[in-house]
MARVO-520024 format. One record per residue (C-alpha): residue in one letter; chain; x, y, z. Coordinates in nm, 2 decimals, decimal comma. Each point is the difference from the previous one (the first is absolute). Example, Ala and Ser with C-alpha at 12.3 -4.5 7.8 and 13.67 -1.06 7.14 Angstrom:
+---------+--------+--------+--------+--------+
! residuo ! cadena !     px !     py !     pz !
+---------+--------+--------+--------+--------+
!       A !      A !   1,23 !  -0,45 !   0,78 !
!       S !      A !   0,14 !   0,34 !  -0,07 !
+---------+--------+--------+--------+--------+
This chain:
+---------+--------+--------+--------+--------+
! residuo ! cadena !     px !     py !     pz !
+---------+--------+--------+--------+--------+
!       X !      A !   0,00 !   0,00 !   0,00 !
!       X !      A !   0,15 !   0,34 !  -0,09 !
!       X !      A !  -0,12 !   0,35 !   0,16 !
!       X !      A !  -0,11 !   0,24 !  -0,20 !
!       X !      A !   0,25 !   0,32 !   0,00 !
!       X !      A !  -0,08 !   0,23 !   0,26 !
!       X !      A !  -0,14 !  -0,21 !   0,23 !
!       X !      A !   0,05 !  -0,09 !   0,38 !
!       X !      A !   0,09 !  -0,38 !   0,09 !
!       X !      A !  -0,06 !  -0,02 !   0,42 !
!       X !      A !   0,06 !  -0,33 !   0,14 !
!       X !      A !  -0,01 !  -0,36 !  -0,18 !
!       X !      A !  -0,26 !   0,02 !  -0,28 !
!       X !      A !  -0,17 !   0,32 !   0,08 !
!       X !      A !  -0,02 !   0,26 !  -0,19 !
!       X !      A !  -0,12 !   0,34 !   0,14 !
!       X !      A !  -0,23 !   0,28 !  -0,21 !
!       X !      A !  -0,20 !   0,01 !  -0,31 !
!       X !      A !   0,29 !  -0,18 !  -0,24 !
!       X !      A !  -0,06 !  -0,28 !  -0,28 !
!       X !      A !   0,21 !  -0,31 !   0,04 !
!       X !      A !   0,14 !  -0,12 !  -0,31 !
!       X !      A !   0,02 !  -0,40 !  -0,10 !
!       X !      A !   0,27 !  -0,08 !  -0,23 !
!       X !      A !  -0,10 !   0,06 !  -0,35 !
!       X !      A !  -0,27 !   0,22 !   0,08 !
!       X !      A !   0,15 !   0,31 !  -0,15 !
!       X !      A !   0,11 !  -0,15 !  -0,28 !
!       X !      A !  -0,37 !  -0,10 !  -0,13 !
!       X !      A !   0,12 !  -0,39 !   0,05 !
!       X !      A !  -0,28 !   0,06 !   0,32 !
!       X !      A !  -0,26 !  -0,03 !  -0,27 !
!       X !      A !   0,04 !  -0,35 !  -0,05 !
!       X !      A !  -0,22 !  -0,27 !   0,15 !
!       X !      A !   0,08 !  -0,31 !   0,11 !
!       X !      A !  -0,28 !  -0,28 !  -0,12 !
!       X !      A !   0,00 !  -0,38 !   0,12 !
!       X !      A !  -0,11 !  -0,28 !  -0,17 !
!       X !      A !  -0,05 !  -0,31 !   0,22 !
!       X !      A !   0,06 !  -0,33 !  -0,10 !
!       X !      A !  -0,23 !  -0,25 !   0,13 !
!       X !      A !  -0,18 !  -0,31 !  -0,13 !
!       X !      A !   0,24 !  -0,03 !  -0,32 !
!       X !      A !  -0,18 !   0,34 !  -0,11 !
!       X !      A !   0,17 !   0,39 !  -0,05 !
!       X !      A !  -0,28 !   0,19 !   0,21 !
!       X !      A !  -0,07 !   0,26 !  -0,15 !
!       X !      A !   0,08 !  -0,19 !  -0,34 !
!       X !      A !   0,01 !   0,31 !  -0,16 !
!       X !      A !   0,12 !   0,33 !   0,18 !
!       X !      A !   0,04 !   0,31 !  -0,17 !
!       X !      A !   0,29 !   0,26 !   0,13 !
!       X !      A !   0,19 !   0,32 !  -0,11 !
!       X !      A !   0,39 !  -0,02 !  -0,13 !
!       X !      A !   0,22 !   0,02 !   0,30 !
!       X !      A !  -0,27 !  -0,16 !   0,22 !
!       X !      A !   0,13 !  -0,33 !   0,17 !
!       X !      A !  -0,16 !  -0,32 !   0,02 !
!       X !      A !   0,04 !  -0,27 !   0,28 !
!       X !      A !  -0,08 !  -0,36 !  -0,04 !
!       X !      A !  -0,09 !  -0,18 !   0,30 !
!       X !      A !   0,01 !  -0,40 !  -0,03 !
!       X !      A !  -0,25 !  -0,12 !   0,27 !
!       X !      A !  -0,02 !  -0,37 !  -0,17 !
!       X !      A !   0,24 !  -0,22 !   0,20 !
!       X !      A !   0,19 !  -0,09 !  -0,34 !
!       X !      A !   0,26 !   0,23 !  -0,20 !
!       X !      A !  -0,15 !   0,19 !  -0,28 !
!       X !      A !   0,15 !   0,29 !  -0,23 !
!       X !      A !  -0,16 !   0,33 !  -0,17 !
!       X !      A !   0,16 !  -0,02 !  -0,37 !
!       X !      A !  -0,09 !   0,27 !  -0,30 !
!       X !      A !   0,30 !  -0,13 !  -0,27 !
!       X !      A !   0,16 !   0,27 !  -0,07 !
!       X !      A !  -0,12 !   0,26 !   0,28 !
!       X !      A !   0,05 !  -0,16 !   0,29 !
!       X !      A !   0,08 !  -0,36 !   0,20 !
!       X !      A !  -0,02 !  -0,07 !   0,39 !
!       X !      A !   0,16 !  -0,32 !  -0,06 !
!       X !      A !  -0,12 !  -0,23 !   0,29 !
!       X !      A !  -0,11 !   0,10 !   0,34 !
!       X !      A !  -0,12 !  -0,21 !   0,21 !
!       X !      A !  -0,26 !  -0,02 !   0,26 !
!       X !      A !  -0,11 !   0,30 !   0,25 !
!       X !      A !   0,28 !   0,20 !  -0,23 !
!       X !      A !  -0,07 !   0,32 !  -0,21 !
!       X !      A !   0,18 !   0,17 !  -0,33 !
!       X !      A !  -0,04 !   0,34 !  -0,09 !
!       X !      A !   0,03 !   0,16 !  -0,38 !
!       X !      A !   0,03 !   0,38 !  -0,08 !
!       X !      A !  -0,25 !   0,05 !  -0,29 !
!       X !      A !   0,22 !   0,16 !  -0,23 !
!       X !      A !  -0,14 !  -0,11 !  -0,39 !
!       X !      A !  -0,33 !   0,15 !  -0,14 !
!       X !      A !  -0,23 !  -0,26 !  -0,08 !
!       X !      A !  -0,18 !  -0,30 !   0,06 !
!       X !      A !   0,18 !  -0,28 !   0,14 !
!       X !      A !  -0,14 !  -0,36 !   0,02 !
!       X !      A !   0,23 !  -0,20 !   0,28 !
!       X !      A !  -0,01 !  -0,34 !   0,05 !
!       X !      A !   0,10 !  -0,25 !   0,31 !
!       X !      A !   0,25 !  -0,21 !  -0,17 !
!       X !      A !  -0,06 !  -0,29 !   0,21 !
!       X !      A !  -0,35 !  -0,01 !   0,00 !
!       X !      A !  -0,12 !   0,09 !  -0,38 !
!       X !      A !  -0,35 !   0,04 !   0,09 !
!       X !      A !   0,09 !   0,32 !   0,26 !
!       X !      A !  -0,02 !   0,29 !  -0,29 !
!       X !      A !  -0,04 !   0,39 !   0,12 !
!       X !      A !   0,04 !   0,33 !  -0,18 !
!       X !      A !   0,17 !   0,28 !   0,08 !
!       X !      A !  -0,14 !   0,37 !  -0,15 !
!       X !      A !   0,28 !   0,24 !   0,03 !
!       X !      A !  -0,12 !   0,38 !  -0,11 !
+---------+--------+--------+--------+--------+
């Protein structure tokens, strides 16, 4: 956490008066960008499809008790993770992106990147 500039820091996380604490990236306009989960559960992408803005990042969350992956050829590949583990992707390419769980070939989600 960084202070804003002309404010007063009294004691261990306090901060005194009317000033705005800034979060990394948040001056830079990186604060716009959401973070969106898809969960993985019951060999399905929930939401199948999700639809997010460029520079947005996604997080799979595997809550099968098997490995699975999140795998757009060419845009992007999780590899395998396994159980009770996540991945995360920044959304960087315009378009629509239809992933795949390569070890389960009837998993199939998009991704809608704007």
């Amino acid at each position: 956490m960084r202070i804003a500039p002309g404010c007063l820091a009294v004691g261990a996380g306090f901060v005194a008066g009317a000033c705005v604490l800034a979060l990394s990236g948040g001056a830079s306009g990186a604060g716009d960008a959401r973070t969106h989960e898809i969960v993985i559960q019951g060999l399905l992408y929930l939401p199948e499809t999700l639809k997010v803005r460029r520079g947005d990042v996604v997080v799979w969350i595997n809550k099968d008790p098997f490995p699975h992956t999140a795998t757009a050829p060419g845009v992007f590949d999780s590899g395998s993770f396994a159980a009770g583990k996540s991945w995360r992707f920044t959304a960087a390419r315009v378009g629509v992106h239809p992933y795949v769980c390569t070890l389960h070939s009837t998993m199939k989600g998009t991704l809608q990147v704007e």
